[in-house]
C-alpha positions in Angstrom: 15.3 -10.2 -25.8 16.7 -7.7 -28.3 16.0 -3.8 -28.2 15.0 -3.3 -31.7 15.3 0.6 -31.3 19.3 0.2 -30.6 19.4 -2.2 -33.7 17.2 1.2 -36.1 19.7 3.8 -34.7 23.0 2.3 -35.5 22.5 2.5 -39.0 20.6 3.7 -42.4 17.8 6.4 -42.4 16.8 5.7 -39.0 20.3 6.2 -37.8 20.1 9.8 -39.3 16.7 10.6 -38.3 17.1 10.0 -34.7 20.6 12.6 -34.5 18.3 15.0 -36.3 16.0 14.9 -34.1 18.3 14.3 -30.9 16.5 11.0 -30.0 18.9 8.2 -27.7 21.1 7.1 -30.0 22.6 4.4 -27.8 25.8 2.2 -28.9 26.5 -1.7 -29.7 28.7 -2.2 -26.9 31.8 -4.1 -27.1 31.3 -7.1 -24.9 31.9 -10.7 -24.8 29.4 -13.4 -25.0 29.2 -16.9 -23.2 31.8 -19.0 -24.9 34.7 -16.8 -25.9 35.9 -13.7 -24.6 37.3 -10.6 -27.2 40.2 -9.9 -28.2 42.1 -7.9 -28.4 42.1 -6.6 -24.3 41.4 -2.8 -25.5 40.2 -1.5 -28.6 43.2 0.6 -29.5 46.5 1.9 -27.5 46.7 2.9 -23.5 47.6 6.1 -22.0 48.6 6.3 -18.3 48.5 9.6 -16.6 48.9 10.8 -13.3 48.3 13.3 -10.7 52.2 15.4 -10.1 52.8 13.2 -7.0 52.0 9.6 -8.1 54.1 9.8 -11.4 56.5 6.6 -10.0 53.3 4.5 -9.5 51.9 5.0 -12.8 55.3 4.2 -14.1 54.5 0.7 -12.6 51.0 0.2 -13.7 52.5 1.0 -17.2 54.4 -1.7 -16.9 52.0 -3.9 -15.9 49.5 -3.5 -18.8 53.0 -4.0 -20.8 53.1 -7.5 -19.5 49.6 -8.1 -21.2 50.8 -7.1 -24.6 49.3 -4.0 -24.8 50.4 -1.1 -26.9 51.0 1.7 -23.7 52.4 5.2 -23.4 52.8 8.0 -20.9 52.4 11.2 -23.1 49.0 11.9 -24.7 50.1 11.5 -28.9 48.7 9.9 -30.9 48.8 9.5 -35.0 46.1 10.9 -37.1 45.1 7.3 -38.0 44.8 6.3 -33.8 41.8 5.9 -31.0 42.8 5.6 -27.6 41.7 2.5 -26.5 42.0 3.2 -22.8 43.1 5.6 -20.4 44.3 4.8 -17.1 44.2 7.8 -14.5 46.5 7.1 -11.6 45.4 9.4 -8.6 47.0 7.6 -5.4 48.9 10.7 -4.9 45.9 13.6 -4.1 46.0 15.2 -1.1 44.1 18.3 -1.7 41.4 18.9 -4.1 43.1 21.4 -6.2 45.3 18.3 -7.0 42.9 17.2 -9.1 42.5 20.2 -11.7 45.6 19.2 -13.9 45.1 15.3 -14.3 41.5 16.3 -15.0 42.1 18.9 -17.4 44.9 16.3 -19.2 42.4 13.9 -19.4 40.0 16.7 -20.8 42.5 16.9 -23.9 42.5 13.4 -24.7 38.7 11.9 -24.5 38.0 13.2 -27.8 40.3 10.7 -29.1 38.7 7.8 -26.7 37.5 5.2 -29.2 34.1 3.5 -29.5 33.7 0.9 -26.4 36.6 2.4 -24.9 37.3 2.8 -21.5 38.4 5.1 -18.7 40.0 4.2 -15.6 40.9 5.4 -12.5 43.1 4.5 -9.5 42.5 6.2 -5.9 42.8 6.0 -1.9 40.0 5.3 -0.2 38.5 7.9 1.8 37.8 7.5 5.7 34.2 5.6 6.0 31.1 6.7 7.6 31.0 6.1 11.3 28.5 5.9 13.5 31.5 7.1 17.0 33.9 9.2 16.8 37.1 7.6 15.5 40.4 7.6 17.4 42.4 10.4 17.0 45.1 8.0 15.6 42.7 7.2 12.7 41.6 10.2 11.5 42.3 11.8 8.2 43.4 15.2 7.5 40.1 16.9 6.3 42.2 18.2 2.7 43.2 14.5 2.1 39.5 13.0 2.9 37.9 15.4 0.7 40.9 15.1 -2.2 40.0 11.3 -2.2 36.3 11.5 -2.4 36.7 14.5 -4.8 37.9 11.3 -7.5 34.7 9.4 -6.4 32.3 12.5 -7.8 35.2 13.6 -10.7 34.5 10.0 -11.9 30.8 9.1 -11.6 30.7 12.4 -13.9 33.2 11.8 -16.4 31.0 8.2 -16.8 27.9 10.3 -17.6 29.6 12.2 -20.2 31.0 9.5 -22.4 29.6 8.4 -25.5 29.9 5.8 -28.4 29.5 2.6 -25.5 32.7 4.6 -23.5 32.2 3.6 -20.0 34.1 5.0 -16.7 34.6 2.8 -13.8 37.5 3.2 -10.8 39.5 0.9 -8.5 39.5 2.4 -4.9 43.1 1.1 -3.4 42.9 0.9 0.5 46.0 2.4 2.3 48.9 -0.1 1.8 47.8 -1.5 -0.9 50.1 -1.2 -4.0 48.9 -0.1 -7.5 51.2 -3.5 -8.6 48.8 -5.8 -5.9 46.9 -8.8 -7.8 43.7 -7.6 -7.0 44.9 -4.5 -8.5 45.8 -5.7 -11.8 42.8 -8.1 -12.2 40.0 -5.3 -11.2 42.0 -3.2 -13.5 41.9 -5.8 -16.4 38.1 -6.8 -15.7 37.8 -2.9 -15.9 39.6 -2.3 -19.2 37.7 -5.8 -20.9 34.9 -5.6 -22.6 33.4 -8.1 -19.8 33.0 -5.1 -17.9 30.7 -3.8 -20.9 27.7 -2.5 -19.0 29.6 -2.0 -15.8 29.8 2.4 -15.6 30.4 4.9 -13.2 31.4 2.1 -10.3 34.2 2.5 -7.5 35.3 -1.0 -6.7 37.1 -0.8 -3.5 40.6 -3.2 -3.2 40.7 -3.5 0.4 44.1 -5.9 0.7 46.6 -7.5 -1.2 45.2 -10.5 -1.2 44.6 -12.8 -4.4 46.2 -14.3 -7.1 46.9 -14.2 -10.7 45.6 -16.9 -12.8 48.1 -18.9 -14.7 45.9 -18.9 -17.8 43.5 -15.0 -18.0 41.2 -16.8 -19.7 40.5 -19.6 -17.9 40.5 -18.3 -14.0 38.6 -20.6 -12.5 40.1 -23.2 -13.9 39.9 -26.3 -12.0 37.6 -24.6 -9.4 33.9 -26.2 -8.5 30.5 -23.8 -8.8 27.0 -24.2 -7.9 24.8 -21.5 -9.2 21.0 -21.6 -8.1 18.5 -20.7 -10.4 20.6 -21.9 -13.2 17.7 -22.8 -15.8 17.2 -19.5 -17.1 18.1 -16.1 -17.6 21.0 -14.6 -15.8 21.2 -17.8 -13.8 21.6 -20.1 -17.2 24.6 -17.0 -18.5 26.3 -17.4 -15.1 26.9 -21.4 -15.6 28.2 -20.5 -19.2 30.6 -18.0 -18.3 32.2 -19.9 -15.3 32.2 -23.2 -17.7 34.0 -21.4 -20.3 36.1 -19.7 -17.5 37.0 -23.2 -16.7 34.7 -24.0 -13.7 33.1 -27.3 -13.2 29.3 -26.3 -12.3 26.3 -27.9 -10.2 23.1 -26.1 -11.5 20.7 -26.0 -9.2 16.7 -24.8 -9.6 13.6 -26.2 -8.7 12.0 -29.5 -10.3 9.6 -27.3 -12.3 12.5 -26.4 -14.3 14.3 -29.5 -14.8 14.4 -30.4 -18.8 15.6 -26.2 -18.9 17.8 -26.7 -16.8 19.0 -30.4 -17.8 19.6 -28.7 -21.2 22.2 -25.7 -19.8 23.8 -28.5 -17.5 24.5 -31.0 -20.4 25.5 -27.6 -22.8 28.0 -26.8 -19.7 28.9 -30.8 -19.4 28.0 -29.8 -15.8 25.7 -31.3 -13.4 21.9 -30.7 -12.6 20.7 -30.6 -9.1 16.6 -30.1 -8.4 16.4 -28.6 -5.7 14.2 -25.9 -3.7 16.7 -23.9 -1.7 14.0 -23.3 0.8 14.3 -26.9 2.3 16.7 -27.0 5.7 19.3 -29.2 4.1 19.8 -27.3 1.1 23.4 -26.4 1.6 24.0 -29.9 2.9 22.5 -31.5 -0.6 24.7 -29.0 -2.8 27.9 -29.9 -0.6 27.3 -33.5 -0.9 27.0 -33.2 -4.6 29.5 -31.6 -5.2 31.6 -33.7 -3.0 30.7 -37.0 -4.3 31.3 -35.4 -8.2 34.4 -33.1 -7.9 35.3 -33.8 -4.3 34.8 -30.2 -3.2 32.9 -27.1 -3.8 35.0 -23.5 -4.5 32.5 -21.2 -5.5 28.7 -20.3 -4.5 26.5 -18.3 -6.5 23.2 -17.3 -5.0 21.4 -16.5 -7.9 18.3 -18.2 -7.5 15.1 -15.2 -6.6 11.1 -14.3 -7.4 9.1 -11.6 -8.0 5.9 -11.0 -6.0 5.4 -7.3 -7.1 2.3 -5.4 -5.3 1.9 -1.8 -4.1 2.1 -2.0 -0.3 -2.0 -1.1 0.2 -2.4 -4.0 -1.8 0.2 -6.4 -0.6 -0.9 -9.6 0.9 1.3 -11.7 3.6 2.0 -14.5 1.0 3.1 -12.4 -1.8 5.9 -10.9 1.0 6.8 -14.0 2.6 7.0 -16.2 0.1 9.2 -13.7 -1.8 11.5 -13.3 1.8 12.1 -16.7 2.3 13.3 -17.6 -1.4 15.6 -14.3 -1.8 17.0 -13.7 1.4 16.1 -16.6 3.9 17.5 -19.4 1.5 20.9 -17.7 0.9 21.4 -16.7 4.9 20.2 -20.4 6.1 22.5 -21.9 3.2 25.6 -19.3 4.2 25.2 -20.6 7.9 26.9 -24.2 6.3 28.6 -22.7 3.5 30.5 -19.7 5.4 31.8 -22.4 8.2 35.4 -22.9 7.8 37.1 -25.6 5.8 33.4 -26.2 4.0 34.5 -23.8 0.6 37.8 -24.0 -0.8 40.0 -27.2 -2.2 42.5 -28.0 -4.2 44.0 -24.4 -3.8 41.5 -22.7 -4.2 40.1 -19.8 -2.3 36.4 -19.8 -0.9 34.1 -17.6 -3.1 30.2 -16.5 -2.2 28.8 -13.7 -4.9 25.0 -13.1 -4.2 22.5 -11.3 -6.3 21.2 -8.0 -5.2 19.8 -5.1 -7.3 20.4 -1.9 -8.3 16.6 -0.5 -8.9 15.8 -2.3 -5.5 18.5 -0.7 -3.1 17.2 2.6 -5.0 13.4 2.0 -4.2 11.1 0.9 -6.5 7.3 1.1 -7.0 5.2 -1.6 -6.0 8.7 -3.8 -4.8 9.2 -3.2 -1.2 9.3 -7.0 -0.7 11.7 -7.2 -3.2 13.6 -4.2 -2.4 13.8 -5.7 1.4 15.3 -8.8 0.5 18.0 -7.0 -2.2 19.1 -4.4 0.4 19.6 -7.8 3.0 21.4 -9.3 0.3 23.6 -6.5 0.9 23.9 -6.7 4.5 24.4 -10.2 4.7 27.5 -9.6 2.2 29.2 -7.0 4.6 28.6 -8.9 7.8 29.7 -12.4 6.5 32.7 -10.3 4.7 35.1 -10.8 7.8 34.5 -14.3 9.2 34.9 -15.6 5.8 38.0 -13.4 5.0 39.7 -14.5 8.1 40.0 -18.0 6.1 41.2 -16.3 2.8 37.8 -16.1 1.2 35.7 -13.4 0.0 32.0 -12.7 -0.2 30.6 -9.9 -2.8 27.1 -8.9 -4.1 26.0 -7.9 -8.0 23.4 -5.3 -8.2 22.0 -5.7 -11.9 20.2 -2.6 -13.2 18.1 -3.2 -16.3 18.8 -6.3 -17.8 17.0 -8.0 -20.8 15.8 -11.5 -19.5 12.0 -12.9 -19.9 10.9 -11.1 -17.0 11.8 -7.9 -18.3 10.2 -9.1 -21.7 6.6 -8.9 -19.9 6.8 -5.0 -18.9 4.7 -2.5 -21.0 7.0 -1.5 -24.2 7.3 2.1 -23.4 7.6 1.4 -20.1 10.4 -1.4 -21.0 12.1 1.4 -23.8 12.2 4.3 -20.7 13.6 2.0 -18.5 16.6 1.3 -21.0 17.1 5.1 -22.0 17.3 5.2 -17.8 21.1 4.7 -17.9 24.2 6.7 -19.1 24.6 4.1 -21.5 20.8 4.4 -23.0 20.2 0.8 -22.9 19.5 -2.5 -20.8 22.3 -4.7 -20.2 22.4 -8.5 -21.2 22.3 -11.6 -19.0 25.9 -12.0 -19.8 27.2 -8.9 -18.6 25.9 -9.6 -14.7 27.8 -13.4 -15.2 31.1 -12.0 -16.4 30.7 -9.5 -13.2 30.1 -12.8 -11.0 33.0 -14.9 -12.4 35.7 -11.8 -12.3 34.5 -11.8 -8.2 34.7 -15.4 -7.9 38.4 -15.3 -9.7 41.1 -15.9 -7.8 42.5 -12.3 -8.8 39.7 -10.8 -7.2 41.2 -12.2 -3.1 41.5 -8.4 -2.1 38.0 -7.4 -2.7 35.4 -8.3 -0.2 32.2 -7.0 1.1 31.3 -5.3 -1.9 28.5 -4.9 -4.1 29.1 -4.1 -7.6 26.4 -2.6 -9.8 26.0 -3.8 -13.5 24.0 -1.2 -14.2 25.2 0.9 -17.3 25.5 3.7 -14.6 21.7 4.4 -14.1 20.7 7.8 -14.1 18.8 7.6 -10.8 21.1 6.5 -8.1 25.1 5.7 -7.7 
C-alpha cells in the first residue's frame, strides 16, 4: 500500500504548494527492503560527543564505529560540502541534571548539519525502576543521579520530535556494569544508526547485560539459525520470513490452511518450508518443533506473529468477537511458550534461544472500539517480561515489537482521511512499512541482541500520542 500524498510532496508543484501552505511534508525514508540491506551504514560522517565525565567512554565507542569503516570524529567540523550522517551522544557519565545543559547545547550547534535520514543516538544509565516496596537501602539511587538519568529519557524523546528530513532519534539505556564496548551495545547501536531502524523514533532500548555476540558476517546474523514465523502468508508476517531469509535464517512459515497457496508462494520465494497450521490446536508448539527437527534438526528462533482483528465498541461487543480474538493473539502464543520456553527445546548448533512476539503500539495506548485487541497486545507484553528471566537463565531472550501505523491490507480498508490522519499521527508524518517491523524482529532475534530481554520495542515513527 503506498501513500500517494508522500509520493506529491517530495517533488514538483505539489512539493511547493504544500510548504506554502505548511501542509505535512513528510520524507522518503532511508530504509532497506527485504533482500538487501543499504549501504553505506550512515549517510555521511559520525560525530561522538560526550557529557564532561564520560569523555574516555566515548573515546571507545569511537573506536568501535571505526572498526565498521565509518568516517568518525570527536570535534563538531565539518566542510562546506559535508552532512553529518550520525551523531552519537555518550551520556553514561550524568549525575545531575545540570550535566546535561552542555552536551545538549553541543548537539544544538550541530543538527543543522544532520543529513536527510540521518540519525541521532544516545547512550545512558538506566534509572532506578518503578517499585511497588520500598527498596533496600543498599539499592537506592541518589535522587540527583535518578533524575540526571531519566532527564536523557525526556531530552531524547524531544529531540526525536524535532527532527526533520526522515532524521529519527532513538537511545540505548546501558544498565550499571554494562560497558559502552559490550556486544549488545555495539549491535543496538548499529541497528540504531542503519537505516533498518528507519521508522524506529524516539525509543529507549534498555541493554540490561553483557550478554550476546557479534556475528561473524553483519549481514547475515542469523546465519545458520532456524525460524518459524506464524502468520507468514501475508503482510508483516510474509516481510518477517524475507528479512530473516536474507539474514541468513532457514524459516518454517506457519498460517492457517485458508492461506496455503499465499503462503506456499513466500515459502518457496524464501526456499523455506510451509507449515498449515492453526496455532490454536494443543499440539501446536509440538508440530512446529517436530518440523523443524525432522528439516534442520532444531529450531533457534520463534516469531509469534500470527493475530486477528475482531474490532467492536464494547456496548456492542459480542462474546465471540472477544474470545475468538483472545485465544488466537494471546492464548496461542502463552500455550505454545509453555513447550517453547522449556529448557534445551530452543537453541542448537550455537545458537542462542530467541522468542520476539507482536504487540502494538496504538493497542497498549487504548484504542476505540479495540479493547479485545488492546487486552491481548498489553498481555503480549506481560507474557514477555514474565517469561524474560526463566528463559534468560539459559542464555535466551524474549522481546515484544509494538508496530504503530503500518501499511498492510488491513490498514488498506480504513476510511482514507481516516487512514491519511493516522499517518500524519507520528513525528515522522507517515505509516511505516511491513519491512520495518521485520528488520526490528530479526535485530532482536540476532545473536548481538543476547543483552536485551524483556523489552518491547515500538516501530512506531515516534507517534504523537504516547511514548
Amino acid at each position: 500500500m503506498s501513500d500517494t500524498y508522500l509520493e506529491l510532496v517530495n517533488g514538483g508543484l505539489p512539493a511547493t504548494v504544500a510548504k506554502k501552505l505548511g501542509l505535512p511534508r513528510p520524507a522518503r525514508l532511508r530504509r532497506t527492503d527485504a533482500s538487501s540491506v543499504d549501504r553505506p551504514l550512515t549517510p555521511g560522517p559520525v560525530l561522538v560527543l560526550s557529557d564532561t565525565h564520560a569523555a574516555a567512554e566515548a573515546d571507545t565507542v569511537a573506536q568501535d564505529l571505526l572498526a565498521w569503516d565509518l568516517d568518525v570524529r570527536r570535534a563538531p567540523r565539518l566542510s562546506d560540502h559535508e552532512r553529518w550522517g550520525a551523531v552519537v551522544l555518550v551520556l553514561t557519565g550524568v549525575t545531575h541534571p545540570t550535566d546535561l545543559s552542555a552536551p545538549a547545547l553541543e548537539l544544538a550547534s550541530v543538527l543543522r548539519g544532520l543529513a536527510p535520514g540521518g540519525r541521532v543516538v544516545t547512550l545512558s544509565r538506566a534509572a532506578p525502576a518503578a517499585v511497588a516496596t520500598p527498596v533496600a537501602v543498599a539499592d537506592e539511587m541518589p535522587p540527583a543521579l535518578a533524575a540526571a538519568r531519566l532527564g536523557v529519557d525526556g531530552f531524547l524523546r524531544s529531540v526525536a520530535k524535532e527532527l526533520r528530513a526522515g532524521a529519527t532519534a532513538n537511545g540505548l539505556v546501558l544498565a550499571d556494569g554494562v560497558g559502552v564496548g559490550a556486544p549488545s551495545v555495539r549491535g543496538g547501536l548499529r541497528f540504531l544508526l542503519s537505516a533498518r531502524s528507519a521508522f524506529v523514533d524516539g525509543q529507549l532500548l534498555q541493554v540490561g547485560t553483557d550478554g550476546g555476540s557479534e556475528p561473524a558476517d553483519w549481514a547475515r546474523p542469523l546465519d545458520g539459525a532456524v525460524a518459524v514465523v506464524t502468520g507468514a502468508a501475508r503482510g508483516i508476517g510474509a516481510a518477517v520470513a524475507r528479512v530473516l531469509a536474507r539474514d541468513g535464517a532457514h524459516v518454517v512459515g506457519v498460517d492457517v490452511p485458508a492461506a496455503g497457496d499465499a503462503l506456499s508462494a513466500v515459502m518457496n520465494e524464501v526456499a523455506g518450508v510451509a507449515l498449515q497450521l492453526d496455532i490454536t490446536a494443543d499440539d501446536a508448539a509440538e508440530r512446529i518443533l517436530a518440523v523443524a527437527r525432522t528439516r534442520y534438526g532444531h529450531l533457534d528462533v520463534v516469531v509469534h506473529n500470527a493475530g486477528i482483528l475482531r474490532d467492536k465498541l464494547l456496548v456492542n461487543m459480542t462474546a465471540d468477537r472477544f474470545d475468538d480474538l483472545l485465544a488466537v493473539n494471546i492464548a496461542a502464543p502463552l500455550r505454545m511458550n509453555e513447550t517453547f520456553a522449556e529448557p534445551g527445546v530452543l537453541g542448537g548448533a550455537g545458537t542462542a534461544p530467541r522468542i520476539v512476539s507482536l504487540a502494538s503500539a496504538p493497542a497498549l495506548a487504548g484504542n476505540r472500539g479495540q479493547t479485545n485487541y488492546a487486552a491481548a497486545k498489553a498481555g503480549i507484553v506481560g507474557m514477555t517480561r514474565a517469561l524474560a528471566g526463566p528463559v534468560g537463565r539459559v542464555g535466551g531472550t524474549v522481546n515484544a515489537v509494538a508496530p504503530g501505523f503500518i501499511e498492510t491490507d488491513m490498514t488498506a480498508t480504513i476510511p482514507p482521511v481516516t487512514r491519511q490522519i493516522a499517518r500524519w499521527g507520528s513525528s515522522l508524518q507517515q505509516g511505516g512499512k511491513p519491512v520495518d517491523v521485520a528488520e526490528a524482529i530479526a535485530f532482536l532475534a540476532s545473536p548481538q541482541a543476547g543483552g536485551i530481554n524483556g523489552q518491547t520495542l515500538r516501530v512506531c515513527g515516534q507517534m504523537l500520542v504516547g511514548q
